[in-house]
Wavefront OBJ file of the C-alpha trace (Angstrom):
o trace
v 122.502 115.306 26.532
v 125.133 117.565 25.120
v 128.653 115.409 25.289
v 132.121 116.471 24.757
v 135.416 114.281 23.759
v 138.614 115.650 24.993
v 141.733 113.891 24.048
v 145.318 114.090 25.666
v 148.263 112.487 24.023
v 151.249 113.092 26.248
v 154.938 112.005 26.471
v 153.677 108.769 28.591
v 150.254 108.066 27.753
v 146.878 109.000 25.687
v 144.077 109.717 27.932
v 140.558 110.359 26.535
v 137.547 111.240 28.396
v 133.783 111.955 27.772
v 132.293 115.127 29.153
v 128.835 115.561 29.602
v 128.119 119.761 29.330
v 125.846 119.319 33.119
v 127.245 115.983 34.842
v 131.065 116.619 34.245
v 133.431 113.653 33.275
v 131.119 110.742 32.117
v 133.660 108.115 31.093
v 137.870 107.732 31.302
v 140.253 105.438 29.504
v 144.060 105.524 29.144
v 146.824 103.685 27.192
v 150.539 104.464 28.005
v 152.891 105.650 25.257
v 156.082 103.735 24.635
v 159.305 105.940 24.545
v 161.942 104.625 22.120
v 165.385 105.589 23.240
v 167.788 103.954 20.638
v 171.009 106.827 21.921
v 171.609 109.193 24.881
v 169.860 111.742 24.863
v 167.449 110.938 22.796
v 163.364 109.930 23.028
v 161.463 108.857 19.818
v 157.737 107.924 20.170
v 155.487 106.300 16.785
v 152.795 108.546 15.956
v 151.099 105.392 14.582
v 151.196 104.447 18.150
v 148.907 107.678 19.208
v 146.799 107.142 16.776
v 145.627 103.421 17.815
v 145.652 104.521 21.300
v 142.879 107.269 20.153
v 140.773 105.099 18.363
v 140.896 102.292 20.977
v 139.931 105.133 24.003
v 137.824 106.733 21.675
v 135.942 103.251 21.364
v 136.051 102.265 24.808
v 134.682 105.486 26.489
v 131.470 105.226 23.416
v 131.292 101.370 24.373
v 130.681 102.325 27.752
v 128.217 105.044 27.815
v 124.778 104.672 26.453
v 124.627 107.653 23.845
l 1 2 3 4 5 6 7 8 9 10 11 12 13 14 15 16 17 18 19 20 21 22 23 24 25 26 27 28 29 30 31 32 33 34 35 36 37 38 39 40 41 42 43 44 45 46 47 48 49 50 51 52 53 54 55 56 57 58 59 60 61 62 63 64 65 66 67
């Protein structure tokens, strides 16, 4: 089984999903993004943020699928 991780941090939310290259999407997780707005006009987001959300859907889609 040939799998594939594709990863999607956006404005509101990282989504990650598992791919497997002759079944199609195996496994899906999400967390949303904050969006700090400290003035008008303004948006902010923590990169450190991203990064947990990637490790934890990273972790959850493995955790879920028998690979």
């Amino acid at each position: 089984m040939t799998l594939l991780l594709g990863i999607d941090v956006g404005t509101t939310g990282t989504k990650s999903l598992l791919l497997d290259s002759e079944k199609g999407v195996v496994a899906e997780a999400e967390r949303p993004n904050q969006l700090h707005s400290i003035n008008p006009g303004w948006a902010e987001e923590d990169t450190s943020e991203w990064w947990r959300n990637v490790c934890a859907t990273t972790r959850e889609l493995v955790e879920g699928v028998d690979v």
